[in-house]
Phi, psi and omega in degrees: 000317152326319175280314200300282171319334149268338140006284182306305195284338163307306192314319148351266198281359150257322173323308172321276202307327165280335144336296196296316158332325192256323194267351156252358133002117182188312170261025172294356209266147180255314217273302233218077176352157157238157237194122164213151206266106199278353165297133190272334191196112206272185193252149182190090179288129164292109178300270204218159196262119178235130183250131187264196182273008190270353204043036164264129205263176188187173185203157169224120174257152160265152160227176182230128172266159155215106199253132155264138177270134178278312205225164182087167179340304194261014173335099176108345185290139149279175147213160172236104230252126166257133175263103187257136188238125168247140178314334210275309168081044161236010146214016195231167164242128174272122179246165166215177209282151211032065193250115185250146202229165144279159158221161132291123201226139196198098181096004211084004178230138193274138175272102193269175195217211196276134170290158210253080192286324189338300175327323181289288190315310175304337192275301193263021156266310164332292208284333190267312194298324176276329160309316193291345162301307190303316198290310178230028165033247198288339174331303186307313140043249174304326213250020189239342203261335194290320169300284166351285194299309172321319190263355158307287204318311213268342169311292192313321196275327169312286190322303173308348162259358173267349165288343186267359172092003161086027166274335168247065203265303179310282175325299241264343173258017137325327197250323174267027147289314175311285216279313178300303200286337176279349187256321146321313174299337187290309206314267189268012139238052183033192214266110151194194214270328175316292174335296195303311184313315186261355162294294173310294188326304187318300160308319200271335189262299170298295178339291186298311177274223341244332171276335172289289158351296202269024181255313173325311174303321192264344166305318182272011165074007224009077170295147172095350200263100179261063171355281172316340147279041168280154154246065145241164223228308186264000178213188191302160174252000190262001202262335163308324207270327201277350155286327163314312172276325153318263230298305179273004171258004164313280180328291174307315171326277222293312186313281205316320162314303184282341174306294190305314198293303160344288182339259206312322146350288188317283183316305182304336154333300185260349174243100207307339197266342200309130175273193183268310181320304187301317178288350183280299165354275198303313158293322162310312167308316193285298181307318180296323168277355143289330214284328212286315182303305225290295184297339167295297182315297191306311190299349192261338178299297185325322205242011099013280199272351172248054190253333161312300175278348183288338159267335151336303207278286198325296185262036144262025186064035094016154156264150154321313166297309153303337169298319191303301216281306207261333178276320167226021174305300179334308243255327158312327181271359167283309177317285143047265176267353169313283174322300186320296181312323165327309225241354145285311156347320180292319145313279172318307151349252217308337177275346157303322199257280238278351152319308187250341178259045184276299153004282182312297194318273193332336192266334193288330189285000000 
């Protein structure tokens, strides 16, 4: 457990040090020059003060930059640049001092662009990688190889609906439900019956509720289902909202199978007598004390991501109600199908482990 943790703490302290690298980092960039905002304390004047009929106040400020380019053609040059802003910082950007950003540059005139965050993504890759080590010692590994490949796939599965243009969008992230939970689960706990157990659970838990849903859905004509209030912008939105939901009921699925199924694994291990009745027991218990975390964190993630416009929509004087229907319906009937899945899983789990661990019990006896 020592070697684990000093492990950790190298990975550490380079991570730190390519943090520090990425953050002076500037001419590897092709498309935008970097930039740092040389002011110790930047001048930053009131235009104008603005009131809707709503009495939501806002205000539009200038800032006066003085930006040096680190990289590119114009490499050592200063300029002095004005940047117009609202404090509310919802289409405008507030930079601050000695601040390194991108720009653009075109003829001698300068663009300003985004600040230059990559270091931060590098730091807190750093932080994850050295906790999942202290935490799962030669494991990380696997859960790193696991990651990795999740995120090939789902690059592979984007491109491919955006060539077919989202005509088989269902289907096709149907399949990549398949290919995500087997291939994570083969990665870290390998090709055996356990694997197999939570991989079916898994399958059966997302499939199953998600087809009991969308037969609900076509009973009720889906009334109420306000697509367009998607931010989707090149493919069908309703076929985006029902990939979506398939993509988000993976995750919590695939945990909860593997917590009960790991589980229950166990218990037969340590208790050789155990009957079926008693391992049926046991996966209720185990599920009724998942079900409850599991499904508050998904609902708040949903309503997380539409909490910006829910407030927006409120304080233009909105009803409550119309706020639900254009802000958070979606993302409540994900919540939903989330739960069905919660809470169908727990079943499946357990009928999955009394299936592959029937064997096991028998040999235990």
């Amino acid at each position: 457990m020592k070697k684990r943790y000093w492990i950790a703490l190298i990975v550490f302290v380079i991570g730190l040090l390519l943090s520090a690298g990425t953050y002076f980092l500037s001419d590897v960039y092709q498309k935008d020059d970097v930039a740092v905002i040389t002011d110790t304390k930047i001048k930053d004047r009131l235009i104008e003060k603005d009131k809707d009929v709503y009495n939501n106040v806002d205000q539009t400020r200038e800032q006066t930059l003085h930006i040096k380019i680190l990289s590119g053609k114009y490499k050592g040059k200063t300029f002095t640049e004005k940047n117009v802003y609202y404090p509310s910082q919802l289409t405008t950007q507030k930079y601050r001092p000695r601040q390194r950003i991108f720009v653009s540059i075109q003829k001698g005139k300068v663009a300003l662009g985004n600040p230059k965050r990559d270091w931060v993504l590098v730091l807190v890759l750093t932080l994850t990688i050295a906790l999942m080590i202290a935490m799962a010692g030669k494991h990380t590994i696997a859960l790193l190889i696991s990651m990795l490949l999740s995120w090939i796939i789902f690059y592979g599965v984007i491109v491919l609906d955006v060539k077919l243009n989202g005509s088989y969008i269902i289907l096709l992230f149907g399949l990549a439900d398949v290919v995500f939970s087997f291939i994570s689960l083969l990665i870290v706990q390998g090709l055996n019956k356990k694997m197999l157990a939570t991989w079916l659970a898994t399958l059966l838990g997302v499939f199953v509720s998600f087809g009991l849903c969308y037969v609900i859905m076509k009973l009720t004509g889906e009334s109420e289902m306000k697509y367009e209030t998607g931010d989707y912008a090149t493919q069908d939105p309703r076929g985006i909202f029902l990939a979506q939901s398939l993509l988000g009921v993976l995750g919590a699925v695939m945990d909860e199978a593997t917590d009960i199924i790991s589980s229950l694994y166990e218990v037969v291990q340590v208790k050789k007598n155990i009957t079926a009745k008693q391992l049926i027991q046991s996966g209720r218990t185990m599920g009724q004390e998942i079900m409850g975390p599991l499904i508050n964190v998904l609902v708040l993630i949903f309503i997380a991501g539409s909490l910006p416009m829910t407030i927006l929509y409120l304080r233009d004087n909105n009803s409550l109600s119309s706020t639900f229907g254009f802000t958070l319906s979606l993302g409540a009937t994900q919540s939903v199908i989330s739960a069905i899945s919660i809470v169908l899983t727990v079943i499946f789990a357990t009928g999955c482990s009394l299936l592959f661990l029937k064997e096991k019990r028998g040999q235990n006896k």
